[in-house]
N, C-alpha and C positions, 0 to 999 in steps of 0.2 A: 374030232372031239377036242374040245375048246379046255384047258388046263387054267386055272385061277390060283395065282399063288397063295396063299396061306399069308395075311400080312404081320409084320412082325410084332411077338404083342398081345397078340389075339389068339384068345383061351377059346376054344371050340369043345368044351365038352368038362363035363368036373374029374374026369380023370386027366386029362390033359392039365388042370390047376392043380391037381395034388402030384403028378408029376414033377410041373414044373416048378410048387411049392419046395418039395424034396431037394432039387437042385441047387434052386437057390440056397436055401438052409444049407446044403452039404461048403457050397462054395464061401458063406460065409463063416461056415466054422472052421473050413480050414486057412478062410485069410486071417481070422481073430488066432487061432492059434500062431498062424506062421509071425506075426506084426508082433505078439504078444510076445513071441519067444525071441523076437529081435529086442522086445523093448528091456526084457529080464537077463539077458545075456550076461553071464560073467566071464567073459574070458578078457582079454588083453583088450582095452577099447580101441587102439591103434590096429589092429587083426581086423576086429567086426568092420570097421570104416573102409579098409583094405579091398576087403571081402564082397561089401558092399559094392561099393565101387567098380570093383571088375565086374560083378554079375551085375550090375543096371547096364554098363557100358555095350557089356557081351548080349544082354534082350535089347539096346535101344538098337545095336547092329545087324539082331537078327531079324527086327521089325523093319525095318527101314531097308535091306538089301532086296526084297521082293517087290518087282515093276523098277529097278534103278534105271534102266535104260528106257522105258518104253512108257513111264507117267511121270511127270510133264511132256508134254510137246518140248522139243526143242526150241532152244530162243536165241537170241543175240548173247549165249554164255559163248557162243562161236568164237567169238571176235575177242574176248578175253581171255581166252585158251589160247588160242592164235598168237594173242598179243606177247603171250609170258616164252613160246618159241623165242623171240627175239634177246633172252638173256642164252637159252642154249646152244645161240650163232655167234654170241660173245658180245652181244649187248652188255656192257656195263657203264655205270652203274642205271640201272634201267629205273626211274624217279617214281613215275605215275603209271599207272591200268591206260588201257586204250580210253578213256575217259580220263583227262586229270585231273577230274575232283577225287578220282579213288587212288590210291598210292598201290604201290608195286609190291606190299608184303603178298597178295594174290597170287599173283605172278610167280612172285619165289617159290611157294609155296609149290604151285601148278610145277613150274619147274624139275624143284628141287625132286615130288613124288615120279614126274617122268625119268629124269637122270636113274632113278633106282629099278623101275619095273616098266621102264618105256614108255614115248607117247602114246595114247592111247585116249576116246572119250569117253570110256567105260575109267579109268582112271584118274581122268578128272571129276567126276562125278562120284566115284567113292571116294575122294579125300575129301570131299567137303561133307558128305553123308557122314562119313567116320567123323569128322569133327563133332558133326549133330550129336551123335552117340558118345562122343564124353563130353559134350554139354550136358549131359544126361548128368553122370555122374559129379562134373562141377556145381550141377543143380541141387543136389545128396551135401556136398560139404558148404554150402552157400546156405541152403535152409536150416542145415544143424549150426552152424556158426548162428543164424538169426534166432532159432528157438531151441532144436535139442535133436538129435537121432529122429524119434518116431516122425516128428512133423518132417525131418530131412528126407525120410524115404517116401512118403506118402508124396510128397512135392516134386520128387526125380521120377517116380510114378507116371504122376499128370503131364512131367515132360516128356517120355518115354514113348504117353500114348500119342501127345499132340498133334493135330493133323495137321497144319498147317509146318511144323517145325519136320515131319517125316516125309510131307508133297515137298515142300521147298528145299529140304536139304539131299532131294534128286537133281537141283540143278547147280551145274557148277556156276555160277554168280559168286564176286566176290560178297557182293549184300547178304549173303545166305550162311557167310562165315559168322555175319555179327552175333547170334548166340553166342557163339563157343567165345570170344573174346570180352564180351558184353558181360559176360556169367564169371569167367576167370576176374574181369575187373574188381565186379561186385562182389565176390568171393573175400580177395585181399581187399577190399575198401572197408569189407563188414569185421573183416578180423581185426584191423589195422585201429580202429574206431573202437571198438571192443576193447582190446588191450590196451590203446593208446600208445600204438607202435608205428614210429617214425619209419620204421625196417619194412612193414607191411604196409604202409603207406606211397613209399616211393615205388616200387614196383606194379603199386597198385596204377598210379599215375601215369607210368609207360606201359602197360597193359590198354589203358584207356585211349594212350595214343596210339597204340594200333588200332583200338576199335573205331576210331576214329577214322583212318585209312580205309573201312571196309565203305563207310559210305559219310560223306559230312552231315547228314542229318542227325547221326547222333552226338551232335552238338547240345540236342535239347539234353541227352543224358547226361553232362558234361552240369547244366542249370539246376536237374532234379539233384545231382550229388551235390554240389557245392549247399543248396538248401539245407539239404540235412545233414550237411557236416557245420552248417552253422546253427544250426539245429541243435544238434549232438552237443554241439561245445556249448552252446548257451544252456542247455540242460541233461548237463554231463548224468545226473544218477534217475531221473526221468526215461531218458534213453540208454540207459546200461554204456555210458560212453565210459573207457577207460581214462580219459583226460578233457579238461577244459577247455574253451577258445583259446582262452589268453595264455593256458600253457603252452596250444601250439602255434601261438602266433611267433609265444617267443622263441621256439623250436628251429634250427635250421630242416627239419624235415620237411615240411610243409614248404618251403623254397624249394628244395630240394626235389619234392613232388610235381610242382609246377616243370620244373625242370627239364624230368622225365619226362613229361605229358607232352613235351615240347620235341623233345626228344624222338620220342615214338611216332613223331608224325613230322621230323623232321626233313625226311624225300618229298612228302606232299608240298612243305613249307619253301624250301628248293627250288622246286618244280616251279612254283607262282612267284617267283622273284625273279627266275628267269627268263619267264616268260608268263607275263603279268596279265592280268585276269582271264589263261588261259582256262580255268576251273568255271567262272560266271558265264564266258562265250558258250562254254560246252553243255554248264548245266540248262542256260537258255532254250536250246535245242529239243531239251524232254520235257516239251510241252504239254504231256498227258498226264505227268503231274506237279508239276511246279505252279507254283500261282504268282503270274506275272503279275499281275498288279493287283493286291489284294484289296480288297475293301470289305465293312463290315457287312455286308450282305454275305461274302464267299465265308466270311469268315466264321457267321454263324449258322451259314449250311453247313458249311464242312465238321462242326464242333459235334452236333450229333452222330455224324456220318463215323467219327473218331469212334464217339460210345459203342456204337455199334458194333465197332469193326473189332475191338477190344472183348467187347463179350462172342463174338465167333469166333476171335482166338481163344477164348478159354475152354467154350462150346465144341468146339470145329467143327459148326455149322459149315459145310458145304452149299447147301442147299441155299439157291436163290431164291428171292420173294420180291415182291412189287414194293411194297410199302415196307417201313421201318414196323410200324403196327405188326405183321405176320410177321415179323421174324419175334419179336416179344410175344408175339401166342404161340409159338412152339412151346409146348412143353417141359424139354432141354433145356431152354435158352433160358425158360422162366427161374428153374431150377437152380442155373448158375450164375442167374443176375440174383438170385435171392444168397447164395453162399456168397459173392464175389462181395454184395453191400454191405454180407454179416461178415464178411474178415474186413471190407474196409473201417465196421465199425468197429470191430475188437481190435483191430491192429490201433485206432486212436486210443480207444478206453486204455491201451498199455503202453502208449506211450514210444511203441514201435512204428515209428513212421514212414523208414525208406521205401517201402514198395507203394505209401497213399502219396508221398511225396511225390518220388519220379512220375507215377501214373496221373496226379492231377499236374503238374507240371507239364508232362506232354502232350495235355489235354488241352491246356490254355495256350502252346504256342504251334506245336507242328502243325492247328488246323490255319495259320494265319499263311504258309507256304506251303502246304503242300495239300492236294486234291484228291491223291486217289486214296481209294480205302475198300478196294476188291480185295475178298477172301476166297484162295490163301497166298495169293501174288503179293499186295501191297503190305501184309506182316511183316515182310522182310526189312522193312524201312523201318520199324520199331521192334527190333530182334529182341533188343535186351527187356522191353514188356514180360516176355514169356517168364521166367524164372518168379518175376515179381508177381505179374499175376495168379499163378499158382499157389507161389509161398498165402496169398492175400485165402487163399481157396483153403487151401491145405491146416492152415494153426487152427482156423475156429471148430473145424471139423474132427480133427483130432482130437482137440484140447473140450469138447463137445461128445467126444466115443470113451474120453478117459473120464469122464465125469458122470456117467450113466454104468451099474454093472454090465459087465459083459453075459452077453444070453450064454445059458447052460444049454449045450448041445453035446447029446439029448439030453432027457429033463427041463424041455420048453418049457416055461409057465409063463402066465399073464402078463407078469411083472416086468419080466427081459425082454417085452415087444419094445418098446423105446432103444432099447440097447440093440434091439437087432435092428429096427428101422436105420437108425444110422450106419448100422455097418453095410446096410444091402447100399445107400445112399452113397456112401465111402468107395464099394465098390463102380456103384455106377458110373460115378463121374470118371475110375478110371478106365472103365473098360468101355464108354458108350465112343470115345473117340475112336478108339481101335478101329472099332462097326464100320463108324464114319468113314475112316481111310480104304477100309475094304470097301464098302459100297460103292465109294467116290469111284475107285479102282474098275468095279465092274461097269458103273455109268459109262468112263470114260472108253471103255473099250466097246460099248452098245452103240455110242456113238462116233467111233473109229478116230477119237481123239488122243492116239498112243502114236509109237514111234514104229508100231509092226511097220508099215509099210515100206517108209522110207527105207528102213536098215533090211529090210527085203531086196529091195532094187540095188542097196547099193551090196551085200555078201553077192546076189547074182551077178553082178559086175565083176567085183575084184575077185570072184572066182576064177572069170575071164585071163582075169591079169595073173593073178597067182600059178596057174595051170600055165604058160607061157603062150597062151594061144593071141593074145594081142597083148600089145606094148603101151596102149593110151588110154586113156577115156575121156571121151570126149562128152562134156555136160550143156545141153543149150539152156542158152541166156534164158530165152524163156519160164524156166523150172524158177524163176523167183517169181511165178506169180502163184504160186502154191505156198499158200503161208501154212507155217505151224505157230507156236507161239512166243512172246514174249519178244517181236522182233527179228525171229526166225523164219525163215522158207529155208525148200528143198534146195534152190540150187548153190545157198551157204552151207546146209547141212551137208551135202554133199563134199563142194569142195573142203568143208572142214575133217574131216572125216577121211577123204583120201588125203590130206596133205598130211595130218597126222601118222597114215601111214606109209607115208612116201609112194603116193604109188603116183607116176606119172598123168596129169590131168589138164584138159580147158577147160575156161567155160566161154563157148562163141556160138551165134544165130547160126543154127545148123539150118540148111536147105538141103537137096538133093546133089544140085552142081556143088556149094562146100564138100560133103561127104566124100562126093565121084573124088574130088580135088585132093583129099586126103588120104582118101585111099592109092591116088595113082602114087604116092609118094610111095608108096611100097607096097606093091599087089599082093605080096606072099602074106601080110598081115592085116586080119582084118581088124576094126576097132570096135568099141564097143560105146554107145551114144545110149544118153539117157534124154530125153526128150516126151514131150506131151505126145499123147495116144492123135491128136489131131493134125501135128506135125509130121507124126509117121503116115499118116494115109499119102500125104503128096510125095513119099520116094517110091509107090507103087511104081513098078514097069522102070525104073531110073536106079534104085540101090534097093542089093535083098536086103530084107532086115527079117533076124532070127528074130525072135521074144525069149527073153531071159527073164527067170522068178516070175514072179505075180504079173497079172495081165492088169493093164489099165481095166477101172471100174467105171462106172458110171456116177457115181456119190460125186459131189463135188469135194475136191482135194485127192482123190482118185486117179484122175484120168493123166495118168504119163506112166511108163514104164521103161525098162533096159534094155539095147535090142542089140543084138551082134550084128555089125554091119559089113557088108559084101558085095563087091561089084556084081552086078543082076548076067545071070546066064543067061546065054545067048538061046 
């Protein structure tokens, strides 16, 4: 008997719609009470903010630690993990990332969390998760600094749910840190600007030299700020700026600020003096998305490709489509190209520009160098987008639910459908990403694009080792032809993963005669070899081999497993 899921959405019967009528109604009146009672709150304003803060931080943590290990695929974060070992062998001062266009705050960072709770890749990977999750919160005082509390929390909301900012900040990548530092920049850029404070300016400035360290493309954020801090001072009460150009030209703050920015990216700055255009050799090499030699052809593919990629980060469309056309007929997507154009145009009508600033700004130059623009991989390159684009999502929507009465529930009448269309609206855009990530979650595991396997084969090993029953592991070369993602295979994953825990390992072209060789080094210990299911058929009758965890599959990416290996009884 053939099962047909229910697709989601789809009202099968008028009780099934007064149902799920009910529901909705229930959920919206207890968001409109709980928003409502944040926005009427009298207690101490420094408590609520507090308050705040910790419980987005503690939901962006609790949303984001389910699948940490096992969605994404593993990628070339190997080699950046890896890299930061070399300050805990006494590398100092350690300049640049295994890449030296990225600087070494990473590194430390990776480090500094090992020194405390041990190497480990489950703990590379939640400190950069964790960062996401008080990007959450630096998102809450960055939107109330730009408009007030309500639009601040609905906007740390949209970050909370984001898919692309809760996939990406599974992987340890330093490019995956640029939210949390991108948000803290804009944070003091917008108070600083606001008050006309030298004090939150300079800080702001080395904040942005770190963000700057996580990857050089956000240089173009670097263009959008300076616009609209010239912006700001040419139309100081326009833009709610606390001071003029010409006050802060005459300012030493504004030197000062350069300074810092200099400052904060002063290991990178280093690094390229010592070894000069070490950063352009290296970025040359990532030719999947650099644009060697641009022209205006790439350059007006790619400007769409930008739009795009911008509205599936607000969306978190997941979902691939052939044409740019299908992804604007999604219904989702239509939804928040229709809110993203209505806050781009009430953020002009008030005269609030940084977030239409930055975002046409990195419209008009990242597509002249850079090509890729897959979601939710290539978001990473434009981390600090996220805050902005929401804040653009979040003011007209809010500032659009306080302008309508709020529906009586109960006591519906006629009159509060408007006021409840928006709040179900309000709701949706922040729960529909949720969906997304979960669905994304079960796709990826439908099609065995998780990290089960790998860290199957490899606890069945270091089982091996743990138990004291063999002393090596031995991994064949081979095993890098099983790619996972982002520049990853198994036989990196592997040795990344035992080195972190020290556990004794190779990686060499295993045959029959190798293994015999290996083993006669000491009979009493067998070892234990991770190698392709097709490898192992040639030490039939030559070396036994146990099967350790999961058997090779037949799926492509499948076929290798763990095997205890044994001089063959006579």
């Amino acid at each position: 008997m053939c099962y047909t899921p229910v697709q989601p959405g789809l009202i099968t019967s008028g009780r099934q719609r007064a149902v799920e009528g009910k529901l909705m109604a229930a959920l919206a009146s207890f968001a409109i009470r709980m928003v409502s009672g944040v926005a009427k709150v009298h207690v101490s304003s420094w408590v609520v903010d507090l308050g705040l803060g910790v419980a987005l931080f503690l939901g962006a943590l609790a949303i984001r630690l389910p699948h940490l290990m096992l969605v994404p695929l593993f990628t070339d974060e190997t080699v950046e993990v890896l890299h930061s070992l070399k300050i805990m062998q006494g590398t100092f001062p350690l300049l640049t990332n295994a890449d030296p266009y990225y600087g070494s705050l990473f590194n430390y960072l990776i480090a500094g969390v090992f020194s405390v709770f041990g190497p480990g890749a489950e703990h590379a990977r939640l400190m950069v998760t964790t960062l996401g999750a008080a990007t959450v919160s630096l998102t809450y005082f960055f939107a109330k600094a730009m408009e007030d509390r309500l639009v601040g929390l609905v906007t740390a909301l949209l970050m909370l749910t984001s898919g692309a900012l809760i996939v990406n900040g599974h992987v340890a990548w330093e490019n995956d840190t640029t939210p949390f530092f991108a948000t803290a920049t804009l944070l003091l850029f917008a108070l600083a600007l606001k008050r006309g404070s030298g004090k939150l300016l300079m800080p702001a400035g080395f904040l942005y030299g770190l963000t700057l360290q996580t990857h050089p493309g956000q240089i173009v954020l670097a263009a959008g700020l300076v616009l609209y801090f010239l912006y700001a001072g040419l139309f100081s009460k326009a833009s709610g700026s606390g001071r003029n150009l010409l006050s802060w030209l005459k300012s030493p703050w504004l030197y000062l600020t350069l300074a810092a920015a200099l400052l904060g990216y002063a290991n990178v700055i280093a690094q390229n003096f010592l070894q000069p255009d070490s950063s352009w050799t290296a970025a040359q090499r990532h030719v999947y998305a650099l644009v060697s030699h641009p022209t205006l052809e790439s350059y007006l593919t790619d400007v769409p490709n930008f739009g795009l990629m911008a509205l599936r980060m607000a969306s978190s469309t997941f979902d691939n489509r052939a044409e740019t056309v299908d992804y604007l007929l999604m219904p989702a997507n239509l939804l928040y190209l229709v809110l993203l154009l209505a806050g781009i145009g009430y953020a002009i009508k008030r005269g609030k520009l940084l977030p239409v600033i930055v975002l046409f700004t990195t419209a008009l130059i990242l597509p002249y160098f850079n090509k890729l623009y897959g979601y939710p991989g290539a978001a990473r390159y434009v981390g600090y987008l996220f805050p902005l684009l929401y804040l653009l999502l979040a003011a007209p929507l809010v500032d659009a639910v306080r302008a309508v009465p709020s529906p009586r529930l109960p006591g519906f009448r006629p009159g509060d459908m408007p006021g409840l269309v928006l709040w179900l609206i309000l709701i949706l855009v922040v729960v529909s990403p949720a969906l997304s990530v979960a669905a994304y979650y079960r796709s990826a595991d439908r099609a065995g694009l998780t990290n089960n396997r790998v860290l199957a084969v490899h606890r069945a090993a270091q089982q091996e080792f743990t138990s004291g029953t063999v002393s090596e592991v031995l991994i064949d070369s081979r095993m890098a032809q099983f790619p996972l993602g982002g520049g990853g295979n198994v036989q990196r994953v592997l040795d990344y993963l035992y080195t972190l825990e020290k556990t004794p390992h190779r990686s060499l072209t295993l045959s029959a005669d190798v293994v015999k060789n290996e083993l006669s080094k000491d009979p009493t210990r067998p070892k234990v070899l991770v190698l392709p299911s097709e490898a192992a058929k040639t030490f039939a009758g030559k070396v036994q081999l146990v099967p350790l965890g999961p058997q090779p599959g037949e799926a492509a990416g499948t076929k290798y497993g763990a095997y205890l290996a044994q001089p063959s009884c006579p």
